[in-house]
C-alpha positions in Angstrom: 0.0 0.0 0.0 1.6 3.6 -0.8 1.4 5.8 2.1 2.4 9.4 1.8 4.6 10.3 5.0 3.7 12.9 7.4 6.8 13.0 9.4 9.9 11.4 9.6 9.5 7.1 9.9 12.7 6.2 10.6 14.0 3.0 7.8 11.5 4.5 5.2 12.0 8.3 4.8 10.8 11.3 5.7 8.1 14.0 5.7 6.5 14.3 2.2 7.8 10.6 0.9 5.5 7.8 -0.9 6.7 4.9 0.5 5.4 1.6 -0.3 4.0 0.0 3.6 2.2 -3.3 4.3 -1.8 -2.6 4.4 -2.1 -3.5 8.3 0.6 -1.7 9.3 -1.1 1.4 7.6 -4.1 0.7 8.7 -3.1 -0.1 12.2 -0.4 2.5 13.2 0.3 4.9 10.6 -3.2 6.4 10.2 -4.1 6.0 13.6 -1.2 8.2 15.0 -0.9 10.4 12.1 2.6 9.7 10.9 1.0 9.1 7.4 -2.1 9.3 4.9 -3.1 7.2 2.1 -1.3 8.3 -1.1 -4.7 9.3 -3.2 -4.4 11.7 -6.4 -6.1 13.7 -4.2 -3.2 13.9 -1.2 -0.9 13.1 -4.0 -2.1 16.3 -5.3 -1.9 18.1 -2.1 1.1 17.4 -1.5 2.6 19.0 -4.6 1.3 22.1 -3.5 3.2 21.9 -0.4 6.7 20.7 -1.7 7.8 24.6 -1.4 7.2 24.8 2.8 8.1 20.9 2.6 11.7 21.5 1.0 12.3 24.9 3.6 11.5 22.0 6.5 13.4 19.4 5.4 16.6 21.8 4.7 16.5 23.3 8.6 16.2 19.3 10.2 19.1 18.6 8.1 20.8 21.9 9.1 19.9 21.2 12.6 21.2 17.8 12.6 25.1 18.9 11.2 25.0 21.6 13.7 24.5 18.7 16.4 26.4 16.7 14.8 30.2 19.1 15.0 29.1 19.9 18.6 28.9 16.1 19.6 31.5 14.0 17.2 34.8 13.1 18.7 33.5 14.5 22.9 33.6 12.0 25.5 31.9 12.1 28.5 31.6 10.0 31.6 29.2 8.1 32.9 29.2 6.8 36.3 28.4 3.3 37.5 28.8 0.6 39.8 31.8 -1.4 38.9 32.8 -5.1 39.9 36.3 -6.9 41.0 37.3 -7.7 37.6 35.7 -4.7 35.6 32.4 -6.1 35.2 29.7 -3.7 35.7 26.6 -4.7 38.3 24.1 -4.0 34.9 24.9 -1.9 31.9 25.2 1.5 31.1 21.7 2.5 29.4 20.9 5.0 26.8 19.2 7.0 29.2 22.3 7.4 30.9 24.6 8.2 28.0 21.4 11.0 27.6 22.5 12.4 31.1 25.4 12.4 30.8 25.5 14.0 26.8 23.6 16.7 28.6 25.3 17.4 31.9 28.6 17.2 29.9 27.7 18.8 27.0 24.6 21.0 27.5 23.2 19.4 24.3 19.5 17.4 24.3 19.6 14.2 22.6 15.7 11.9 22.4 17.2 8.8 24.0 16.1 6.8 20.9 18.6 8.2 18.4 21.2 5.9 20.5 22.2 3.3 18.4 21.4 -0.1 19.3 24.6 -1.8 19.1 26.3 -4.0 21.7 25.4 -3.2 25.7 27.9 -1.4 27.4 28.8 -3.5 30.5 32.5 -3.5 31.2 35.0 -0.9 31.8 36.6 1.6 29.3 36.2 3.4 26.6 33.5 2.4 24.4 31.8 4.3 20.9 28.7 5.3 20.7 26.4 5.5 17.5 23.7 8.4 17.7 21.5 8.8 14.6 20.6 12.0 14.4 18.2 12.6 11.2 18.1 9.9 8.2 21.8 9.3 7.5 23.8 11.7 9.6 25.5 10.2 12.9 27.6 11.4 15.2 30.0 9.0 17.4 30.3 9.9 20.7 32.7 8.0 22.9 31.3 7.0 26.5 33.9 6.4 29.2 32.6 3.7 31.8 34.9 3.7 35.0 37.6 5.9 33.2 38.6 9.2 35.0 37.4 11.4 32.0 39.0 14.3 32.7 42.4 14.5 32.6 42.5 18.8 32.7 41.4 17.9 36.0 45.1 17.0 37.5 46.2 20.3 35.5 43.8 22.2 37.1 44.5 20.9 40.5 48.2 21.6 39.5 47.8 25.0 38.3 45.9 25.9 41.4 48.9 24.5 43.8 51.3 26.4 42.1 50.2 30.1 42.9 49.7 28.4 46.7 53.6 27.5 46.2 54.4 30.9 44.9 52.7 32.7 47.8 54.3 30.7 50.1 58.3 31.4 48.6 57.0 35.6 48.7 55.5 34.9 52.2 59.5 33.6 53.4 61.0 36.4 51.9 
C-alpha cells in the first residue's frame, strides 16, 4: 500500500515521501497516529502544492542535525556506574544514561532513541557510541565507563597548587 509520509519514519524516509508500507501496518499504526495518509491523487495532489514549505522543512532538520552533529562527534563524556572486582559492571550502562550524561557534559539534548542499538555497554573503558541524528547523519560519541574522563582535572588541580607554592616562597621572603 503507498502511504504518503507525514513526518519522519525512521527506515522508510521522511516527511512528504510515498513509501510503499504493508496494508495492516497502515491501517493499524500509521493512520491512527498520524505519521502518514493514504497516497490518493487527491493527497498526492496536495502534497505538490506543499513541496515549497516541505523543502524549507526538510533543509533546517538537516541543518539542525550537522550543527549537532560538530558539537557532539569526537566528545567524550563519563558516565558513572557501579563497577565489579574484575571490571564487570553490576548491569549496563543505558541510553538513558549516555542522555545524562550528553547533557550534563555537553549541555546538548539528545531523544534517548537516536542511541544506536549496538552491543550493551557492560565492562570498563572506553566504548563508541552511535547516535543517529536525522536519516543518514550520525555522530560517534565516545562513553567512558569507570575511566577518569578528565584529565584537565590534574592540570587544574596543579595549576591551582602552584600560585599556593608561589605565595608561600613571597611569604619567606
Amino acid at each position: 500500500m503507498k502511504v504518503i509520509l507525514l513526518g519522519e519514519l525512521r527506515g522508510k524516509g521522511g516527511e512528504g515521501d510515498i513509501v510503499d508500507v504493508a496494508q495492516g501496518f497502515a491501517e493499524n499504526y500509521l493512520f491512527p497516529n498520524k505519521i502518514a495518509t493514504p497516497a490518493t491523487p487527491g493527497n498526492i495532489k496536495q502534497l505538490e502544492e506543499r513541496r515549497h514549505s516541505i523543502e524549507q522543512r526538510e533543509a533546517k532538520r538537516i541543518a539542525d542535525a550537522e550543527a549537532l552533529k560538530a558539537a557532539l562527534d569526537g566528545k567524550s563524556v563519563a558516565v558513572d556506574a557501579k563497577i565489579g572486582d574484575e571490571g564487570q559492571l553490576f548491569g549496563s550502562i543505558t541510553s538513558t544514561q549516555i542522555v545524562e550524561a550528553i547533557k550534563s557534559k555537553l549541555g546538548l539534548d539528545i531523544d534517548k532513541k537516536r542511541i544506536g542499538h549496538g552491543s550493551t555497554i557492560k565492562t570498563v573503558g572506553a566504548h563508541n557510541v552511535t547516535i543517529e541524528l536525522y536519516r543518514d547523519i550520525t555522530a560517534t560519541v565516545k562513553v567512558l565507563v569507570g575511566v577518569n574522563a578528565a584529565p584537565e582535572a590534574p592540570a587544574a588541580s596543579e595549576a591551582e597548587e602552584a600560585p599556593e607554592a608561589a605565595e608561600a616562597t613571597e611569604a619567606a621572603e
